[in-house]
Backbone as CSV, one residue per row, in Angstrom:
resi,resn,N_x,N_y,N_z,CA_x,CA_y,CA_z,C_x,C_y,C_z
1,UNK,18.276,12.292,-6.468,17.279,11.498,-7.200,16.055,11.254,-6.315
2,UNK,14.591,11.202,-6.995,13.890,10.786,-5.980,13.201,11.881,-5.280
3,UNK,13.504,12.901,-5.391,13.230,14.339,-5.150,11.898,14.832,-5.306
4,UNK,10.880,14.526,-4.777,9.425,13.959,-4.955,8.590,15.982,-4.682
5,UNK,7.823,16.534,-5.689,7.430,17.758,-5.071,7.272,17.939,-3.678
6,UNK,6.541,17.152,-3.227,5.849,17.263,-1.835,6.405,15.813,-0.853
7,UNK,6.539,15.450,0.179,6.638,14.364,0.805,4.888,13.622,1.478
8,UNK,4.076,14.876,1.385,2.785,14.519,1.380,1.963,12.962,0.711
9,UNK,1.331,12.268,1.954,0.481,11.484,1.269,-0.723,11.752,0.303
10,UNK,-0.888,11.165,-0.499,-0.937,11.230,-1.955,-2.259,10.099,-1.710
11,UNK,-3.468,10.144,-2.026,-4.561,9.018,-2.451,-5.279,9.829,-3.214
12,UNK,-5.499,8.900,-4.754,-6.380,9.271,-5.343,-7.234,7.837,-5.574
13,UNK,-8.581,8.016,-5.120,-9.490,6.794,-5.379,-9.477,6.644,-6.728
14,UNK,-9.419,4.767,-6.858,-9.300,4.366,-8.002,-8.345,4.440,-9.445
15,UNK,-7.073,4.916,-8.550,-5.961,5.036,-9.309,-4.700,4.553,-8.228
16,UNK,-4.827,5.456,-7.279,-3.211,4.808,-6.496,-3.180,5.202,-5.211
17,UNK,-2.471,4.847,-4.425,-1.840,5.754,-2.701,-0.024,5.516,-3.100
18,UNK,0.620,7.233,-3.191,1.944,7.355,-2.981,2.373,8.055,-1.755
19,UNK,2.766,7.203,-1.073,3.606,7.701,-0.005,5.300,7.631,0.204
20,UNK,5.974,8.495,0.790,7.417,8.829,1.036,7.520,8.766,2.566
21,UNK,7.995,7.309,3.237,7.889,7.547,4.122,9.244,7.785,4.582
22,UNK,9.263,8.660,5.716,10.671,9.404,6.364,10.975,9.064,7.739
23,UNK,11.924,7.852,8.221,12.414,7.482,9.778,13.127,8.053,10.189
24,UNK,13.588,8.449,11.108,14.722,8.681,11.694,15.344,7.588,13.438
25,UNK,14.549,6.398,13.394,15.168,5.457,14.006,14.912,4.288,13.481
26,UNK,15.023,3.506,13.931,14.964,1.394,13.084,13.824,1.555,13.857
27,UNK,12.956,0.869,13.002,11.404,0.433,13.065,11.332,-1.255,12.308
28,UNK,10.796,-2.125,13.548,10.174,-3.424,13.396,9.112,-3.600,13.515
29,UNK,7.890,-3.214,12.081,7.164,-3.770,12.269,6.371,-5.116,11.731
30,UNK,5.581,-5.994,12.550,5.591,-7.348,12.434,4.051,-7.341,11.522
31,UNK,4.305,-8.417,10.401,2.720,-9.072,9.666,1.988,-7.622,9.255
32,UNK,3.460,-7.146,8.377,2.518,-5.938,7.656,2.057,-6.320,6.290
33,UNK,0.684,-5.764,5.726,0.352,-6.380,4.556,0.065,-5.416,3.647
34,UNK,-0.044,-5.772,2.314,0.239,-4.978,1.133,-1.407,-5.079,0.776
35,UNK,-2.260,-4.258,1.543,-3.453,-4.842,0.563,-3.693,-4.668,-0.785
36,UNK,-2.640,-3.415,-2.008,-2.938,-3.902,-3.299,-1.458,-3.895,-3.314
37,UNK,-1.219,-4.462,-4.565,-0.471,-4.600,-5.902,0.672,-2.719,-5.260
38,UNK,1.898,-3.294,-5.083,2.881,-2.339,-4.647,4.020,-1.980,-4.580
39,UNK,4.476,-1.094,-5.033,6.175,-0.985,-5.696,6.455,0.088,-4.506
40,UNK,7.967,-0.316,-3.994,8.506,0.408,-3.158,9.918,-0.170,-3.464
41,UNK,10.426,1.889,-3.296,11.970,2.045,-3.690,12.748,2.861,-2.494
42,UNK,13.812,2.256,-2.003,14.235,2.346,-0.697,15.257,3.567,-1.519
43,UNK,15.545,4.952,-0.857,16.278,6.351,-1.384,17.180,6.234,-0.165
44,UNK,17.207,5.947,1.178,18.051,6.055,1.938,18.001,5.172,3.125
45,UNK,19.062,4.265,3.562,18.518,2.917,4.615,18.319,1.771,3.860
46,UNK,18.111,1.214,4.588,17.845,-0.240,4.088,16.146,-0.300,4.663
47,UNK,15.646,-1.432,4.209,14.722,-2.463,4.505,14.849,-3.892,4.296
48,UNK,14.132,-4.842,5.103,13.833,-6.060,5.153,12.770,-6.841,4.669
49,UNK,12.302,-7.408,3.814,10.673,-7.871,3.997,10.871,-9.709,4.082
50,UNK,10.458,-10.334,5.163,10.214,-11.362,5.845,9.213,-12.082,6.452
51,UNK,8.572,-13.100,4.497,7.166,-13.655,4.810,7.593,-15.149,5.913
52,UNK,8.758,-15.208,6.454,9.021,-17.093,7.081,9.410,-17.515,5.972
53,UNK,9.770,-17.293,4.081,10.130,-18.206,3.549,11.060,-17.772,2.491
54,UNK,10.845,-16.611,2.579,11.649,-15.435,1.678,11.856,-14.323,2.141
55,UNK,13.194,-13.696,2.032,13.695,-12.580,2.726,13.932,-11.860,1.415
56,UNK,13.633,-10.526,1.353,14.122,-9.546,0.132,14.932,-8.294,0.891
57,UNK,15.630,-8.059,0.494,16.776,-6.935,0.824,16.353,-6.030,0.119
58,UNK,16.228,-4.925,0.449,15.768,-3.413,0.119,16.847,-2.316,0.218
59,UNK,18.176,-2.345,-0.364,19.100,-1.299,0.205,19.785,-0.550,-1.016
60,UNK,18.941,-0.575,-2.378,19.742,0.154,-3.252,19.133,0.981,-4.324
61,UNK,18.802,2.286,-4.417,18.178,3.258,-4.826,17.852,2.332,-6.189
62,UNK,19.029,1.813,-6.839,18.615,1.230,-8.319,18.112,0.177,-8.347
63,UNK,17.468,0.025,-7.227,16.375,-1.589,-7.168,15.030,-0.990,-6.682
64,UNK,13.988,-1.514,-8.036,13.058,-1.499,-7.656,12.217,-2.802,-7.285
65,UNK,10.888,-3.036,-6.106,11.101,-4.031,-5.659,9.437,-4.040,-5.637
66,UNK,8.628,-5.113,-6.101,7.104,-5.119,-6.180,6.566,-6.285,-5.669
67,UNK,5.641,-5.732,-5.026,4.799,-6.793,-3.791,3.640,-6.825,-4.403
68,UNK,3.349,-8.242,-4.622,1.629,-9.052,-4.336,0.872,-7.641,-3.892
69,UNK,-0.822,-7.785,-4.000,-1.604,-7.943,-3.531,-2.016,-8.709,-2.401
70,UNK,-2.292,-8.069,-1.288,-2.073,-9.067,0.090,-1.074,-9.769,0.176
71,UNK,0.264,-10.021,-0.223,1.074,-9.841,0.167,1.765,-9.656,1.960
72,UNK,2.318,-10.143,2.913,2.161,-9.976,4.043,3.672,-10.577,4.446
73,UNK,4.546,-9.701,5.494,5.438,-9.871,5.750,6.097,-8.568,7.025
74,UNK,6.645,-9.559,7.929,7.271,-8.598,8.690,8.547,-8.252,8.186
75,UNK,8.433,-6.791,8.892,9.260,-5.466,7.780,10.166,-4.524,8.586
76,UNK,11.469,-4.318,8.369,12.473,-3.728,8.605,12.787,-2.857,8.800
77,UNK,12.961,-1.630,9.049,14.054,-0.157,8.379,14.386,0.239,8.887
78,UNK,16.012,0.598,8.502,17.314,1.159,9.092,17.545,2.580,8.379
79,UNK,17.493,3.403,9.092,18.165,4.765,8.758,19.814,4.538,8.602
80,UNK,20.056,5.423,6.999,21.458,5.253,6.619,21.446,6.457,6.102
81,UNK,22.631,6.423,5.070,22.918,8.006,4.711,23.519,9.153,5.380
82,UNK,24.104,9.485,4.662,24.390,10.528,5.390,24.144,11.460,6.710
83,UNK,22.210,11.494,6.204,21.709,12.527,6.950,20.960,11.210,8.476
84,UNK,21.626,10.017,8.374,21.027,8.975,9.066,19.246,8.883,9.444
85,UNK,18.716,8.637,7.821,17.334,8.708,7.673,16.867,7.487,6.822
86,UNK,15.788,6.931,6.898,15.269,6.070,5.941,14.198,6.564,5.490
87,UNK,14.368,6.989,4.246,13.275,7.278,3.210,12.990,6.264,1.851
88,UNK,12.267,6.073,1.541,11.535,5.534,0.772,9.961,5.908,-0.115
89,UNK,10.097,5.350,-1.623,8.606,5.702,-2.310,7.938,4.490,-2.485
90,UNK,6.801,4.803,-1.883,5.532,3.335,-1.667,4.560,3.954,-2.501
91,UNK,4.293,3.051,-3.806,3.416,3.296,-4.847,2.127,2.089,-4.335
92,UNK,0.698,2.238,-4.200,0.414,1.233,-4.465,-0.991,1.425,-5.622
93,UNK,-0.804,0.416,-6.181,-2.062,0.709,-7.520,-3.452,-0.095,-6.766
94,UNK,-4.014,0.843,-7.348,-5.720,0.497,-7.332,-5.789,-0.640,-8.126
95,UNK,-7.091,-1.103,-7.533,-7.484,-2.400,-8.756,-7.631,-2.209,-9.519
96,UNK,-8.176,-1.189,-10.063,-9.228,-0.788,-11.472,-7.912,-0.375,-12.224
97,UNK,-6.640,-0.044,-11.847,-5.741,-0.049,-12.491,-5.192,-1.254,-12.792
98,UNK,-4.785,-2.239,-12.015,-4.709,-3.184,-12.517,-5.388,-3.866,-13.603
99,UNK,-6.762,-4.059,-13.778,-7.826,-4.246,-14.387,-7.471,-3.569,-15.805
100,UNK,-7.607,-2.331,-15.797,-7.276,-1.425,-17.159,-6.184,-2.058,-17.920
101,UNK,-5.023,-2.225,-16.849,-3.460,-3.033,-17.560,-4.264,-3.927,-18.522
102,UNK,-4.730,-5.248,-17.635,-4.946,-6.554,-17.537,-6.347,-6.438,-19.716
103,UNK,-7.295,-5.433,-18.871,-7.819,-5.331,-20.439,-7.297,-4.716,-21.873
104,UNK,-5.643,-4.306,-21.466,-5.843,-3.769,-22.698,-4.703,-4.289,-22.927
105,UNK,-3.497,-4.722,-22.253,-2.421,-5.829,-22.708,-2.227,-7.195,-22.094
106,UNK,-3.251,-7.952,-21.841,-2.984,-9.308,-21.084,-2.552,-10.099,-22.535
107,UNK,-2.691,-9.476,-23.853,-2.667,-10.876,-24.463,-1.600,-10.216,-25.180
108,UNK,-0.520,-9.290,-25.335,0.219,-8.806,-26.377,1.444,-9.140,-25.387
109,UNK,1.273,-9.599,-24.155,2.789,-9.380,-23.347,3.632,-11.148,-23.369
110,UNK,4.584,-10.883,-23.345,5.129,-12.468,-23.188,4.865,-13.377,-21.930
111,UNK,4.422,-14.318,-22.142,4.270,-14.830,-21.293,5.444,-15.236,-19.818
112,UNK,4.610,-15.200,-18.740,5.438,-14.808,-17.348,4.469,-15.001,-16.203
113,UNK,4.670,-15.661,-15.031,4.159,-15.825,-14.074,3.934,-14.634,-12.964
114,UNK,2.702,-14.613,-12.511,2.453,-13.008,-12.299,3.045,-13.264,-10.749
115,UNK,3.327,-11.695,-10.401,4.033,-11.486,-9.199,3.308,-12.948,-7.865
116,UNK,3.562,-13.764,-6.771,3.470,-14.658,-6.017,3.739,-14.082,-4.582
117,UNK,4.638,-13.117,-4.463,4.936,-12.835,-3.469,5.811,-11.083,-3.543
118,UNK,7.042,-11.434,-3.927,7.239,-10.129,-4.382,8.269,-10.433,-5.303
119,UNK,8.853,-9.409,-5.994,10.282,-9.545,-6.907,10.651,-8.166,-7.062
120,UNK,12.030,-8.621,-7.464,13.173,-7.309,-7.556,13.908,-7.478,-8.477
121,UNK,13.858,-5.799,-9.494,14.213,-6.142,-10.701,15.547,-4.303,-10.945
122,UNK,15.840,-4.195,-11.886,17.277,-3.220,-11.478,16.302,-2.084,-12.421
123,UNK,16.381,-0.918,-11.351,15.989,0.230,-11.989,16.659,0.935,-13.451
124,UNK,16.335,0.410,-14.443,17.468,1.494,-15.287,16.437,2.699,-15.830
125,UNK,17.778,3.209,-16.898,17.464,4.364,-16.739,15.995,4.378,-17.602
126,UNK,15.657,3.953,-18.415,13.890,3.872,-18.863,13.058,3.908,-18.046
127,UNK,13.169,3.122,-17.283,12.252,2.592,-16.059,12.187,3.570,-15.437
128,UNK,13.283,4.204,-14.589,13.472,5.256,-13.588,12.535,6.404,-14.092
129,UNK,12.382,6.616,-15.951,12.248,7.650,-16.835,10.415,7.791,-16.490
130,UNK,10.189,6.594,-16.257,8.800,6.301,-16.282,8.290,6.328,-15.654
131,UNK,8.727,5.653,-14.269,8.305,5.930,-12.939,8.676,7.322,-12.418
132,UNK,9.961,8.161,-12.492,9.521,9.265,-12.252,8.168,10.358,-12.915
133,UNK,7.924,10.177,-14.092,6.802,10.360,-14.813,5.983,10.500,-14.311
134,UNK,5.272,8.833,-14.270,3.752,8.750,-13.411,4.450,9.384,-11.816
135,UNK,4.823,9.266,-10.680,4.875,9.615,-10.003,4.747,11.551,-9.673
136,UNK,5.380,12.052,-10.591,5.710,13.748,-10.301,3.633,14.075,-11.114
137,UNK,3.339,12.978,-11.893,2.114,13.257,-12.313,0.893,13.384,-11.278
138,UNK,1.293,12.779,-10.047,0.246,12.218,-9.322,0.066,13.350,-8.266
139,UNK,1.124,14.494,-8.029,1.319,15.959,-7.665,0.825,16.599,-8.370
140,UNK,-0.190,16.704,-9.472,-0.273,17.599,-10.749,-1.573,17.819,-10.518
141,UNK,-2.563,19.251,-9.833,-3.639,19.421,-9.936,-3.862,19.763,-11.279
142,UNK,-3.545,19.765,-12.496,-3.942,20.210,-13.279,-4.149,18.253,-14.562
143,UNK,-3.086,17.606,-13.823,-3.193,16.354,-14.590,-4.619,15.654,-14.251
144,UNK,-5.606,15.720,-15.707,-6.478,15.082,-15.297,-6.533,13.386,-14.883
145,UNK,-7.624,12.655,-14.130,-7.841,11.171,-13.833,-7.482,10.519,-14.569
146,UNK,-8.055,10.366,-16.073,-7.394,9.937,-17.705,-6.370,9.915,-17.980
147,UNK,-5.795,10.905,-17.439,-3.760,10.612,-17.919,-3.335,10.589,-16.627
148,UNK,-3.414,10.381,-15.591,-3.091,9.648,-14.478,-3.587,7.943,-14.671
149,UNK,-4.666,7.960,-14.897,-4.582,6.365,-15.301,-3.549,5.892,-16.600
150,UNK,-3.222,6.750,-17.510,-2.664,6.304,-18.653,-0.994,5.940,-18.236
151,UNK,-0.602,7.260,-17.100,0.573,7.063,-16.743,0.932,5.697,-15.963
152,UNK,-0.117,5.496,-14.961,0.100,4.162,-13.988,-0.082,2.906,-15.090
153,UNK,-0.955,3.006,-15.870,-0.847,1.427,-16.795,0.224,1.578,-17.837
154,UNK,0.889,2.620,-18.041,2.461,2.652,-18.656,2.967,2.236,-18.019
155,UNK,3.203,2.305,-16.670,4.452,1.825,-15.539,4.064,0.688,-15.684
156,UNK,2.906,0.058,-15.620,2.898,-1.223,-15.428,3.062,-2.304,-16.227
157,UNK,3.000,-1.636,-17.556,3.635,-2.186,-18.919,4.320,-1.990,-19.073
158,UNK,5.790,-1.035,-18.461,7.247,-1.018,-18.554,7.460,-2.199,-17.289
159,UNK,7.276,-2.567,-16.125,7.258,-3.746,-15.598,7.307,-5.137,-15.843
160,UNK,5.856,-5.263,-17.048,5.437,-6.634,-17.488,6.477,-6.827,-18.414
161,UNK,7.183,-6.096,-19.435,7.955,-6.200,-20.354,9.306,-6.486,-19.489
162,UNK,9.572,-6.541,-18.303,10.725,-7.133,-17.694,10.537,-7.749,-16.958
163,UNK,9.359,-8.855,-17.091,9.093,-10.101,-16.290,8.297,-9.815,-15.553
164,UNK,8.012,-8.766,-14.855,7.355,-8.248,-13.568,5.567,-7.947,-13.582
165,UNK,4.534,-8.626,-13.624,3.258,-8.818,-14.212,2.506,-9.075,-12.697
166,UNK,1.652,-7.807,-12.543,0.779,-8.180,-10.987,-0.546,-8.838,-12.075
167,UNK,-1.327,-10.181,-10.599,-2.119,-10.473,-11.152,-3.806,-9.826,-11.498
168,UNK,-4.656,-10.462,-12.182,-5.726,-9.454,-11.895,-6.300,-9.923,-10.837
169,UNK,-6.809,-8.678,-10.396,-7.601,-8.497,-8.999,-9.358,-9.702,-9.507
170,UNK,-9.219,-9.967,-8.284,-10.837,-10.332,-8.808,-11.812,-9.464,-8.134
171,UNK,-12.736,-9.562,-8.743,-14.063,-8.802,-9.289,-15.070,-9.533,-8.054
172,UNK,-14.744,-9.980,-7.749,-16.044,-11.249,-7.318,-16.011,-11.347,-5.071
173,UNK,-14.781,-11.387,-4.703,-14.704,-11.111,-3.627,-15.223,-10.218,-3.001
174,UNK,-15.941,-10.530,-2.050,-17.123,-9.573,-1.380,-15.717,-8.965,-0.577
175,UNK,-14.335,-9.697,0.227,-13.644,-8.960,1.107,-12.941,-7.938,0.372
176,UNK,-12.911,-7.983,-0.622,-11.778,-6.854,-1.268,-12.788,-5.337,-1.762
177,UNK,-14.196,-6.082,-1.776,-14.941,-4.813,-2.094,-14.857,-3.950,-0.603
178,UNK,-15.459,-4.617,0.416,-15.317,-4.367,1.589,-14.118,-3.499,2.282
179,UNK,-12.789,-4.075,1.723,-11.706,-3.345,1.945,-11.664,-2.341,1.364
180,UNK,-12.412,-2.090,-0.023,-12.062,-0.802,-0.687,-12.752,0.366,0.293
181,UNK,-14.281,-0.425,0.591,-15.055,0.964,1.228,-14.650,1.469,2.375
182,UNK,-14.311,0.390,3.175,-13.452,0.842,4.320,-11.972,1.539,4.830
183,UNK,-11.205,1.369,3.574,-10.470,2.049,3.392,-10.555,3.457,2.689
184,UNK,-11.611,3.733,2.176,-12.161,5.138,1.835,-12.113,6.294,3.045
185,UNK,-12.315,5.388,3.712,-13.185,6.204,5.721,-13.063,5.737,6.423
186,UNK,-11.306,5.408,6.918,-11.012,4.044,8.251,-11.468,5.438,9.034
187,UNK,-11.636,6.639,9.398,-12.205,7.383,10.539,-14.032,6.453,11.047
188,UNK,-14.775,6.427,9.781,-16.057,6.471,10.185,-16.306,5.332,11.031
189,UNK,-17.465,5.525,11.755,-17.679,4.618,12.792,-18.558,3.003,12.134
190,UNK,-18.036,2.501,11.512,-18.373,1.349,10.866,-18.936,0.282,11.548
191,UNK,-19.458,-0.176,11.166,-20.887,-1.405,11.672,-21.224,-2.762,10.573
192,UNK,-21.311,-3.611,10.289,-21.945,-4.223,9.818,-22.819,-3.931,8.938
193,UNK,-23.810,-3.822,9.220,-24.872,-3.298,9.040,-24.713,-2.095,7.996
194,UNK,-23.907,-0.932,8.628,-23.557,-0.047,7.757,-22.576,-0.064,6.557
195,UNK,-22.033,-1.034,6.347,-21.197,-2.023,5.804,-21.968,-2.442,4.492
196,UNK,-23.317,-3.177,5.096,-23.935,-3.673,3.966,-24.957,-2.893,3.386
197,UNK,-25.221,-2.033,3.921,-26.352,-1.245,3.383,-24.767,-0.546,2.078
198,UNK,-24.191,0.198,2.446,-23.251,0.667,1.443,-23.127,-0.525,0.388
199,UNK,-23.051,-1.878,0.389,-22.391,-2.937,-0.701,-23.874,-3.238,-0.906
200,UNK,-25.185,-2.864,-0.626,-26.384,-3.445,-1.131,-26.999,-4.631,-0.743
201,UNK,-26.483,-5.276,0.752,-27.185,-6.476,0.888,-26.824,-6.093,2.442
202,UNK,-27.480,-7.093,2.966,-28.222,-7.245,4.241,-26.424,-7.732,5.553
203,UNK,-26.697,-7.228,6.785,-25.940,-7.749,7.487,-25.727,-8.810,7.362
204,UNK,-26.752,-9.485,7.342,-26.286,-11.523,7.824,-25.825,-11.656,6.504
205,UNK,-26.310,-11.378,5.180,-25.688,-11.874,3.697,-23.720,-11.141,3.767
206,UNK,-23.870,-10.565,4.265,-22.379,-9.522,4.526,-21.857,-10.690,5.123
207,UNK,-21.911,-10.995,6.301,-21.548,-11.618,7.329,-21.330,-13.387,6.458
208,UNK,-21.678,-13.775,6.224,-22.088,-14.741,5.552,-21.193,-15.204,4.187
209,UNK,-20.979,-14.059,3.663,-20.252,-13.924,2.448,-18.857,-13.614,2.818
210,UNK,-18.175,-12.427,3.473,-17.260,-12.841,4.670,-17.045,-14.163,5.443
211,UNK,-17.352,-14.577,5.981,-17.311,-16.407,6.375,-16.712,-17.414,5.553
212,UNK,-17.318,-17.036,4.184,-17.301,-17.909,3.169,-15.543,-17.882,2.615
213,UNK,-15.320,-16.375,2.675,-14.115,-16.568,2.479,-12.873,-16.217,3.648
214,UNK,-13.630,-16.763,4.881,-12.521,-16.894,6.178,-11.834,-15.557,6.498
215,UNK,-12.921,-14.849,6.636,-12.958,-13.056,6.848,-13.784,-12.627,7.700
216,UNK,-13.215,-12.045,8.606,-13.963,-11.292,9.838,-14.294,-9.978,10.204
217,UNK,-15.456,-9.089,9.922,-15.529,-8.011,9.544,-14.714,-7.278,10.818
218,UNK,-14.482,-7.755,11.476,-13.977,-6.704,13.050,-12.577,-6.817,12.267
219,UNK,-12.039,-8.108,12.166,-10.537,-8.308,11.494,-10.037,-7.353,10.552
220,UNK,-10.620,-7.791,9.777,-10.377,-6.993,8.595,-10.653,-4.989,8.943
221,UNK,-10.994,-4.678,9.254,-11.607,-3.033,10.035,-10.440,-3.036,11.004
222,UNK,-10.179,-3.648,11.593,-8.818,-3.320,12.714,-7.533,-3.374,11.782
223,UNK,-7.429,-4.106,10.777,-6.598,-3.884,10.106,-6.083,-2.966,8.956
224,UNK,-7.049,-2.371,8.431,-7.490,-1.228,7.526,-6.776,-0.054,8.988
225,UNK,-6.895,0.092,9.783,-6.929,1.212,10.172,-5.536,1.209,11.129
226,UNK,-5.032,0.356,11.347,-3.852,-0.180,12.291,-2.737,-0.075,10.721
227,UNK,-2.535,0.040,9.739,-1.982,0.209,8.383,-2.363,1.656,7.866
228,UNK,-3.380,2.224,8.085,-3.897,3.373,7.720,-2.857,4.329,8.891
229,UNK,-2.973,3.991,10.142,-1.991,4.644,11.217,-0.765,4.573,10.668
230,UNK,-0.165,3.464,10.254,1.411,3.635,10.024,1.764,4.367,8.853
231,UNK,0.604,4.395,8.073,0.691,5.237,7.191,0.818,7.070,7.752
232,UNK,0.158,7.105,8.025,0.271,8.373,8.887,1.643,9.019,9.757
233,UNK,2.061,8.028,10.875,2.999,7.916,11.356,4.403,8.016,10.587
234,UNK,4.605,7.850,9.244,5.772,7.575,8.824,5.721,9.022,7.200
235,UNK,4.353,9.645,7.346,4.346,10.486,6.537,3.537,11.585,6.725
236,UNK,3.353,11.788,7.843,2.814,13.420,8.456,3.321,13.578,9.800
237,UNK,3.576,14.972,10.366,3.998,15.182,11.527,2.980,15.354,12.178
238,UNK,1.714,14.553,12.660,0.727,15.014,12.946,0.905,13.932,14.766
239,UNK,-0.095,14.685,15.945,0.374,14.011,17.276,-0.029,12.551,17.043
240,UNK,-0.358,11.208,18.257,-0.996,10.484,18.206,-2.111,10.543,18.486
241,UNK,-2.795,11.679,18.561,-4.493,11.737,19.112,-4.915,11.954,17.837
242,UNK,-4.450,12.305,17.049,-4.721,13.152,15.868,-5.230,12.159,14.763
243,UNK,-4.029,10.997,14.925,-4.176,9.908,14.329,-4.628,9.068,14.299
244,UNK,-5.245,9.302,15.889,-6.223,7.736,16.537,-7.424,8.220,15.928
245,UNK,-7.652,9.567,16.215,-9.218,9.927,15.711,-9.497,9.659,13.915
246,UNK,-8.344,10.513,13.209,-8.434,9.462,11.793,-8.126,8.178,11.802
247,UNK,-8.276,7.430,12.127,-8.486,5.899,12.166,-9.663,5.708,13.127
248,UNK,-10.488,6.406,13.803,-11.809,5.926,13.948,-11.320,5.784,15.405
249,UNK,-10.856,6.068,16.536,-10.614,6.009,17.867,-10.374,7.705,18.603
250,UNK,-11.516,7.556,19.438,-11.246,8.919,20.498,-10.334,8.624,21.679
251,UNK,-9.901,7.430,22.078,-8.826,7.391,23.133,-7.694,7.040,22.461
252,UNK,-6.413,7.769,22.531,-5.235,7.297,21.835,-4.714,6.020,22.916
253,UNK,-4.751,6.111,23.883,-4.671,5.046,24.863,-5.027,3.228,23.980
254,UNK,-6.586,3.814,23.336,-7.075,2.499,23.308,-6.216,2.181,22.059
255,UNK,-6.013,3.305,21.332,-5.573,3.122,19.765,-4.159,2.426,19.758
256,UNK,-3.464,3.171,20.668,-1.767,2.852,21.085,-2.277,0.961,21.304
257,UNK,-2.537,0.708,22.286,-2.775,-0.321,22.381,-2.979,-1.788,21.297
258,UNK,-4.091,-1.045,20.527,-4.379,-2.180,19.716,-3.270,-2.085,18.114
259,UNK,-2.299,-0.550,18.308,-1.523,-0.673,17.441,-0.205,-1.707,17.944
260,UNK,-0.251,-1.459,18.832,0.902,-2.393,19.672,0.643,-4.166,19.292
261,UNK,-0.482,-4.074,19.221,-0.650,-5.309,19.292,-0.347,-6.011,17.893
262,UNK,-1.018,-5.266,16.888,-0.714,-5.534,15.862,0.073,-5.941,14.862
263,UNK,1.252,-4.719,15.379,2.285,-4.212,14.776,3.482,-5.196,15.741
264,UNK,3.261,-5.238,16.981,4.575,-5.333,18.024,5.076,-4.128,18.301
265,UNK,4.924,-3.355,18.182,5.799,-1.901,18.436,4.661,-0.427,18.325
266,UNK,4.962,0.181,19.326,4.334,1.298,19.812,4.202,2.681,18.987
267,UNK,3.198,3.544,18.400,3.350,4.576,17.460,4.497,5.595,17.789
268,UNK,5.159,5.443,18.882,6.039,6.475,18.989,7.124,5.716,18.669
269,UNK,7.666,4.431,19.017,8.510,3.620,18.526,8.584,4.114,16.935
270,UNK,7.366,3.772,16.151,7.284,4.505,14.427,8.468,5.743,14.027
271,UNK,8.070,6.781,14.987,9.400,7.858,14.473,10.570,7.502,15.021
């Protein structure tokens, strides 16, 4: 089950990032965050997710398990199975998918308190029917954007119909626009400045508007790309120089470092 075409990371702007990530030792890493709306299904191993107030157990192919938006928790995984591996599928939806859900069934669904943190609900066989669906769709050069969006706001209306309802994104946060662009190009050499000329207003109004909502453009940019690495790390065989430079660093030295810091644990620790 689970048998995904490719194990390849998967981003399509403005619809989703699917990744399959593949361990082959226990990995602790600390204050990892979900920056959107995110379903992940553990195929072999366990996982942990541990915000200080809630612990969720991740250890059974027929549990599927969906995280907040920013969302943030240190995180687990144990290689099990047979082949003593931890694999797993990390869906995460775009806003504008969310958004699409949110405009075209917010008012036909039963009422339910939207995801808070995360929840876990039992894969059956519909569900499984659906999510394998959109997922094998998102491999499909021939599936156009339109029915890739149609497939992801199905999943997410087979969800809401079993309690499970992410909230809408807002529109209005200068940090989440910010996160989108920067997560487009955690390689490019980003600035302020270059920051705001892309969002249409001035450094200090950037800076300023960031502030407002207790956001630090260096913060937020070290973190985009320290998440963008583990992404990498856990779903391409590619070296660590390779990876520092896509994330915007020519010394892996400096990169190792500030992943260490981040994370608690070292990119080679990752495999």
């Amino acid at each position: 089950m689970w048998q995904l075409p490719s194990g390849a990371l998967v981003a399509r702007r403005g619809l989703c990032t699917l990744a399959q990530p593949c361990l082959r030792r226990p990995q602790h890493a600390r204050g990892f965050r979900f920056f959107d709306a995110t379903l992940l299904l553990v195929v072999s191993g366990r996982m942990t997710l541990d915000n200080g107030e809630v612990v969720l157990a991740l250890q059974d192919p027929l549990t599927l398990t969906a995280m907040a938006q920013n969302a943030c928790a240190d995180v687990e995984k144990i290689p099990g199975g047979g082949d003593q591996t931890f694999r797993s599928v990390f869906l995460a939806f775009a806003p504008e998918v969310i958004l699409e859900f949110h405009r075209h069934h917010e008012n036909d669904m039963p009422p339910s308190s939207a995801v808070a943190h995360g929840c876990q609900m039992a894969l059956d066989s519909d569900l499984a029917d659906t999510l394998d669906h959109c997922l094998r769709g998102m491999y499909s050069a021939q599936l156009s954007e339109r029915e890739q969006m149609h497939r992801l706001v199905g999943l997410l209306l087979a969800l809401a119909e079993r309690g499970c309802r992410f909230s809408r994104p807002s529109s209005q946060r200068i940090s989440d626009r910010l996160k989108n662009l920067l997560a487009d190009a955690p390689a490019d050499p980003w600035t302020t400045a270059k920051a705001g000329r892309e969002l249409a207003m001035s450094e200090a109004t950037l800076r300023r508007r960031l502030a407002a909502e207790n956001v630090r453009f260096e913060t937020l940019l070290l973190d985009i790309r320290m998440h963008h690495a583990m992404t990498l790390l856990q779903t391409t065989g590619w070296g660590v120089q390779q990876i520092a430079e896509a994330c915007g660093y020519r010394a892996s030295s400096r990169f190792s470092l500030r992943f260490r810091e981040r994370f608690g644990c070292s990119p080679s620790q990752v495999r």
